[in-house]
N, C-alpha and C positions, 0 to 999 in steps of 0.2 A: 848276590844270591844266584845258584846256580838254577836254571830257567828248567822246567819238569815237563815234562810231556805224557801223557798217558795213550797208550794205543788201544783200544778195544777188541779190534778184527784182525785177523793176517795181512801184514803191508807188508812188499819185497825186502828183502833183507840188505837189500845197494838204498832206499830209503830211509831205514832204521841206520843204518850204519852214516847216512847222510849227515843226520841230525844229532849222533853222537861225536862225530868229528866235529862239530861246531860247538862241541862243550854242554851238548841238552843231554838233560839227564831224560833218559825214555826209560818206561815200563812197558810193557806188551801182558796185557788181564784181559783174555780169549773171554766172551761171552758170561760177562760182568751178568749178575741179574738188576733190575732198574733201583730195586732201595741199596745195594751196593754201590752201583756207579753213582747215586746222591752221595755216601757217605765218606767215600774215598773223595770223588773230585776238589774239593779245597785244597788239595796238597798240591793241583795241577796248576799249570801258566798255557797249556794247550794239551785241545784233545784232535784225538783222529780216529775218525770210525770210516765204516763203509755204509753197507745200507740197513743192516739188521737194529745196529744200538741204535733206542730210540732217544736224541736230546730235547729232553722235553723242558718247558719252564723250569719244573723241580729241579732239574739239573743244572742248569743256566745258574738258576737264581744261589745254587751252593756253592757253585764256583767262582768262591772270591777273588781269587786269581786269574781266575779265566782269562785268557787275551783273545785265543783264535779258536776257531773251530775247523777243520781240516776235514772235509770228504772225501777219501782217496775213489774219485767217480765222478760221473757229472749230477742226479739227480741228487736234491738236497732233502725231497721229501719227511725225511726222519729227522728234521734238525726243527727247531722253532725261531724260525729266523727273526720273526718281531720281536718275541724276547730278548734276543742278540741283542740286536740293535739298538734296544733299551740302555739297555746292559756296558753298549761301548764295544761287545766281542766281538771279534770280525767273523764270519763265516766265509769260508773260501771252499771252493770243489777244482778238481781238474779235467776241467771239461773236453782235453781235447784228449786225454788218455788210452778212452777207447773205442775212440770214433773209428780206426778204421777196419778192428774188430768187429765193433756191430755192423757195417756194410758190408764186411763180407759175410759174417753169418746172416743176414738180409738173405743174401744174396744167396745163401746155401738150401735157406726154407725156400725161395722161390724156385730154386731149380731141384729141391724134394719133391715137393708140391707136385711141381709141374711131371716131372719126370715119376713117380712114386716112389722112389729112392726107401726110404724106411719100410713100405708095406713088400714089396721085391726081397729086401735084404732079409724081413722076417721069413717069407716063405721059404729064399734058398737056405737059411739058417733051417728050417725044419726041417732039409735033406728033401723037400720038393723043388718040381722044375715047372711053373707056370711061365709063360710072355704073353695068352692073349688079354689075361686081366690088366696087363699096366701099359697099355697103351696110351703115351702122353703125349706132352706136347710142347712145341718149340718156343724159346724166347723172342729168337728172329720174327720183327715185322711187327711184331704183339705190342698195343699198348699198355705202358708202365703210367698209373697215376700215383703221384706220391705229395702225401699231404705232411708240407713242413718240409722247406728248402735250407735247412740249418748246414749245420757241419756234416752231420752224419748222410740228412736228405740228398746234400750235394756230394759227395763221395757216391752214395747211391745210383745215383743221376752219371756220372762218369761211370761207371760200370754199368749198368744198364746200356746205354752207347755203345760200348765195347761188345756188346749181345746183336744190335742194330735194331733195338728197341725203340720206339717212338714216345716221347716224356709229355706227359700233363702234367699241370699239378696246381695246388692250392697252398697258398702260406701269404697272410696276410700284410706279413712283417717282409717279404722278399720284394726286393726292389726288380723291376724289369728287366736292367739291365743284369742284374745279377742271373737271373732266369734265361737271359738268351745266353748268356753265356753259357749257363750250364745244358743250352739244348731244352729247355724243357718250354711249354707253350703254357704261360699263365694264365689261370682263372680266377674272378674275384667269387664267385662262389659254388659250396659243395656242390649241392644240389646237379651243377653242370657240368662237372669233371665225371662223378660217379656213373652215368649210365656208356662214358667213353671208353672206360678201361677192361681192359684182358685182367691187369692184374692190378691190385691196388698197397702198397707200403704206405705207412703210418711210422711218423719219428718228431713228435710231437710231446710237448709234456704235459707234466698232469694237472692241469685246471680246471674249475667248475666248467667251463665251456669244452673243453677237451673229454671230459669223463662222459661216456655215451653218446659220444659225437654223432655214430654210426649204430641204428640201431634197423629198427623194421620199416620203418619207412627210405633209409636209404639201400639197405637191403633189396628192399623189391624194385626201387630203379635201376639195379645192377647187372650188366647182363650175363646172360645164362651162362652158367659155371666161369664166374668168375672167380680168382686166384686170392684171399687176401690174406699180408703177413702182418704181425706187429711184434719187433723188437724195440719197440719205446715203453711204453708203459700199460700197465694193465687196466682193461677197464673202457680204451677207448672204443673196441668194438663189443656192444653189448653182448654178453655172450649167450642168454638165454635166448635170445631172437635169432642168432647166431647159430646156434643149435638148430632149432627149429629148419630154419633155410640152407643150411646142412643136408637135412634129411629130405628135406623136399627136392635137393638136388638142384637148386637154383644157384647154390655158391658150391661150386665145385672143387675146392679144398681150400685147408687154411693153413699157415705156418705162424703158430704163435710162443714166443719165448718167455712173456712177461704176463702176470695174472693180476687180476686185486687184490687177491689173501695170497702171500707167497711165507709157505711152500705151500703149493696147490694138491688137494688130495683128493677131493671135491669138485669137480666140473661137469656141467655137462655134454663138454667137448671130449671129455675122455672114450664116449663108445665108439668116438664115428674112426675108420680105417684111416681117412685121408682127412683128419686132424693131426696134424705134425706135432707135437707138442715136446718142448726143449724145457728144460727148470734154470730158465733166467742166462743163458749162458753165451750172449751176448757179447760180455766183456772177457769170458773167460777164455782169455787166450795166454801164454807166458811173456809174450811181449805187451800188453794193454796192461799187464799186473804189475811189471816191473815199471813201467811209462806212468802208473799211479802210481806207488809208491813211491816213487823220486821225484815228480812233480808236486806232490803234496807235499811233501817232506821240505823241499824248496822253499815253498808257499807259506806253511807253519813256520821254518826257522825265520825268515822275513820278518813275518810277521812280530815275531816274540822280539826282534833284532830292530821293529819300529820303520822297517824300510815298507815299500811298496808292495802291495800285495796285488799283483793284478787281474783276479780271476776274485776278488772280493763281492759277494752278491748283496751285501747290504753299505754300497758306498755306492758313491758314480764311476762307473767304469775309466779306464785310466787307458785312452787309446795307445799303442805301442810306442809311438813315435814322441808323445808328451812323458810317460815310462822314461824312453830314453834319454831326454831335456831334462826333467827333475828330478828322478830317482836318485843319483847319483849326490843330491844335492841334500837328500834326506837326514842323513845320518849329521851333517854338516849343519843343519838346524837345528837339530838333537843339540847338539855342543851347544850352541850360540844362545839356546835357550835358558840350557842349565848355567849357563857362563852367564849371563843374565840373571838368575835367579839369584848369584853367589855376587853377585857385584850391587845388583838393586836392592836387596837383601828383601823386596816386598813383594807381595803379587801386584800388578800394576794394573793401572785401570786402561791403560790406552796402550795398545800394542800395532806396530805398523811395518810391514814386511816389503820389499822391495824387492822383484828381481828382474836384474840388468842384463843389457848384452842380449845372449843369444836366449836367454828364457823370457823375453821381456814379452814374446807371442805366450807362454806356456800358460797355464792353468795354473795358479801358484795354489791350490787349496792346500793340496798335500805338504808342501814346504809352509805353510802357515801350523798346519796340524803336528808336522813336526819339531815345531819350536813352540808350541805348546806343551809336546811331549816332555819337552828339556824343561822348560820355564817352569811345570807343575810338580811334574814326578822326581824334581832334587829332592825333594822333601816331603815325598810322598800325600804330595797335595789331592793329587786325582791320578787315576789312571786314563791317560790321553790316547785314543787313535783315531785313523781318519774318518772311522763310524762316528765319534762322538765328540769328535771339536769343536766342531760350532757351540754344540749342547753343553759342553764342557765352562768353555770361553762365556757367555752367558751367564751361566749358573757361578762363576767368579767374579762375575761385574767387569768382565774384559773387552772394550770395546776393540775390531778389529778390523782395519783399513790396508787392504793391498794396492800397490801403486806396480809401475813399473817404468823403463826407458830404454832407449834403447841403446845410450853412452854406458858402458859399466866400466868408465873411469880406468880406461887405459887394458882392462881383461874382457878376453873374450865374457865370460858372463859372471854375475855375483850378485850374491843376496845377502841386502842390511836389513837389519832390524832394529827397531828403534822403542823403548818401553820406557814410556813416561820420561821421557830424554837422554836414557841412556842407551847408547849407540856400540854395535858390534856389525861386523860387516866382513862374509868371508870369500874365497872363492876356491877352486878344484883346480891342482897341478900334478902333471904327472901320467904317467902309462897307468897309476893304480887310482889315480882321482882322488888325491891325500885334499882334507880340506887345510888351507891357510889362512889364519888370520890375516885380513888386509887394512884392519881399523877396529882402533876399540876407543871409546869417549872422545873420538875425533883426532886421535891421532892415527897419522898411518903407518900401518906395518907391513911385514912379509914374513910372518915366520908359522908353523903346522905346530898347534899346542901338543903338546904333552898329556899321560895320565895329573899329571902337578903342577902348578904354575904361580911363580908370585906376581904380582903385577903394582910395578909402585909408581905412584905420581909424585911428582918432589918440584919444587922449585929447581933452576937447571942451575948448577954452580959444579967445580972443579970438584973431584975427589969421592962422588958419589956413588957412581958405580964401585970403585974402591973399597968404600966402604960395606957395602953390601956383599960384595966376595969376602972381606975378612970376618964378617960376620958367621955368613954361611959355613964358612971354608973354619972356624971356631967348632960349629955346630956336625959338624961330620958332613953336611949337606952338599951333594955336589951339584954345580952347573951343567946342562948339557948342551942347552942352547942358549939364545940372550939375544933381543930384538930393541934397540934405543928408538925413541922418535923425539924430536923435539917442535915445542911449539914455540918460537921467537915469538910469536904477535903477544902472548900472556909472559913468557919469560919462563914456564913451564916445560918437562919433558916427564915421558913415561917410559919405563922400563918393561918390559914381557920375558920375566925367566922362566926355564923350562927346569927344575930340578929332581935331583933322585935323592929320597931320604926323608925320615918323620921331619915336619915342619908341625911343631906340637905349638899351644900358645905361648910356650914359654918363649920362643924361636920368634914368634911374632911381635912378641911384646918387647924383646930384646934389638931387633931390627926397628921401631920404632922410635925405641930410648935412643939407640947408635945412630940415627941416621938423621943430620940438621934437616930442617924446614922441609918433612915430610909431610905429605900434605892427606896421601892416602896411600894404603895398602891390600890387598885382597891375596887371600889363597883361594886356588880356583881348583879344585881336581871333579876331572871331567872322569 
């Protein structure tokens, strides 16, 4: 079935076009109202918003389909991420899209602010010529406190430098090392950063501790006319105290982008001159729009595709470097799953994952989650991803044991899998990382399945392969590949054909009749 995507808001048109070259079906419904986007979304497998649509439960919970959810942006605010994760949907954002966007407009309200850039530009627009009203002031020498050393803080923090700006700052989660690096002198609390700063930046997100962070009491430790911006989120400086200290002239101007209620029509920041006031624009730059949209885009087709999704907010982060040890390896337990589900023909109570070699350090969660994907969804058991495997696995009565070692039996690395005794086991060759079967029921192999495949076990005697080409070769069916292995210790051998052509049961049952002391047979299409 062809995988549907719904777009809600304007995503770049090299994103939309991303996700149609990989065969998704996308729509684009500009500013859906909320009982439409309930009643449409069951038709979808993923949606993509920005910040306006709101996904709320009611939406989640319609979308049967639902696999991912896609924030072309970093803040997820609008999405119900617990319901997700109930749910199994993955939520992902692209967080690094517009990082360097918002630093530089940072970095434009600070040197409005500072210079009065917007109140100048209005008066000479009115065909007056004032200069001693806007008398400012330099960056040089000034200290910069900046609360929240994330992506955006630290880009901030390097350009501030480059002014020869002296850095404070507060973020609880910023490691030391990290801090001297970026030049900035950490504090472990507000209170002692705020009465240091000339100018103060905010790029923090929106949490009950974050909302009103900065209100009257840290206000009045700040010193006289100081500078503050916020292009993170709305809310964090209280703004009716704000106002106030404004006019009393103790905060000497503000540059703010982001509000609580957006679009802002309503503030109290609107009368003051040297309240810079921007409608969210932050990210709006032509390169940050086109860097979300194609990053999302990315992110969603993955996802719907059952690979890795690495900017997932409701799973464990997936560090780049473990990413690039088992991603690769994902799709390859997709297979081995459903090749397992077609061979054991049961859901199995004991499932046990191995990976060898060079992933024998790695995290195997995601490669377990993906051979569940395979094992459950042949047959539309469950919908599996790496949100809700475990929860999945469980709720089937699937107990799950990962092992690893560090021999992967002659290749650099592979992952078996073993479900109630029966045994598949593959590994990655190639500049494109083709997976290859290397074992299936303990015999070994070396061949990359096919969409098709017979796989026969026969007692081993003369004339058997033989007979299975004139059978086929009867039936219109053609060979394209063909894998033997033989077991001397039982007297057994397995065959692995790769064929093109209906294999109906009539074909099945006729290869059974034709072919002596066949012992088993499976058609496997992956």
């Amino acid at each position: 079935m062809t995988k549907k995507v719904l777009v809600t808001e304007r995503l770049a048109e090299a994103g939309l076009s991303m996700l149609r070259d990989k065969g998704i079906e996308v729509d684009v419904r500009l500013k859906l109202p909320p009982e439409e986007l309930v009643a449409v979304i069951p038709a979808y497998d993923g949606l993509i918003v920005r910040s306006a649509t709101k996904v709320t439960r009611e939406v989640i919970e319609a979308g049967g389909r639902l696999r991912i959810i896609g924030r072309a942006g970093v803040g997820v605010d609008n999405v119900d991420v617990e319901v997700a994760t109930e749910r199994g949907v993955i939520v992902c954002n692209a967080p690094t899209s517009n990082i360097v966007s918002a630093a530089e407009h940072t970095m434009a309200l600070m040197l409005a602010c500072a210079r009065n850039v917007a109140q100048a530009n209005a008066v000479v627009h009115a065909r007056e010529w004032e200069r001693g009203r806007f008398i400012g002031t330099e960056l040089y020498e000034k200290t910069l406190a900046i609360f929240g050393l994330g992506r955006v803080g630290g880009l901030v923090a390097e350009r501030a430098r480059a002014f020869g700006m002296r850095l404070v700052g507060y973020d609880p989660y910023c490691s030391p090392e990290r801090a001297e690096q970026l030049g900035v002198a950490l504090f472990d609390d507000v209170d002692t950063v705020v009465p240091l700063a000339d100018f103060i930046t905010v790029h923090l997100p929106k949490t009950k501790e974050t909302i009103g962070m900065f209100g009257p009491d840290q206000y009045a430790r700040m010193k006289d006319g100081v500078i503050l911006v916020n292009t993170a989120r709305g809310g964090i400086f209280e703004e009716k105290s704000l106002a106030d200290f404004l006019a009393a002239g103790k905060i000497g101007a503000v540059g703010i982008d982001v509000f609580e209620s957006e679009p802002c029509r309503e503030s109290p920041l609107h009368e003051f001159e040297n309240a810079v006031l921007t409608p969210h624009l932050g990210a709006s730059t032509k390169e940050a729009q086109e860097r979300a949209g194609v990053q999302i885009a990315e992110y969603v087709a993955a996802g719907l595709e059952g690979s890795i999704v690495p900017t997932a907010l409701n799973m464990a982060p997936v560090p780049p470097e473990v990413m690039d040890a088992v991603g690769p390896y994902v799709p390859a337990c997709q297979m081995m799953g459903s090749m397992l589900a077609q061979i054991h023909g049961e859901i199995p109570q004991f499932l046990k994952l191995s990976a060898d070699g060079d992933l024998a350090t790695a995290d195997p969660s995601i490669l377990v989650a993906g051979t569940l994907k395979g094992l459950l969804s042949y047959k539309n058991t469950a919908t599996v991803t790496p949100v809700n495997a475990k929860a999945v696995a469980k709720r089937h009565g699937i107990k799950v044991e990962t092992t690893s070692a560090p021999d992967a039996g002659g290749y650099a690395s592979r992952v078996s899998v073993v479900a109630d005794g029966t045994e598949v086991a593959c590994t990655l060759a190639g500049e494109i990382q083709a997976a290859r079967l290397v074992s299936l029921l303990g015999y070994q192999l070396d061949i990359a399945p096919t969409g098709q495949s017979l796989v026969f076990e026969y007692v081993d005697a003369p004339g058997k392969i033989g007979a299975i080409g004139t059978i086929l070769g009867e039936e219109g069916i053609n060979i394209t590949t063909m894998q033997i292995s033989a077991s001397p210790a039982n007297g057994r051998a397995l065959a692995y054909v790769n064929v093109e052509g209906e294999v109906s049961d009539a074909v099945l049952s006729k290869l059974r009749a034709g072919i002596a002391d066949l012992e088993n047979l499976w058609c496997v299409r992956l």
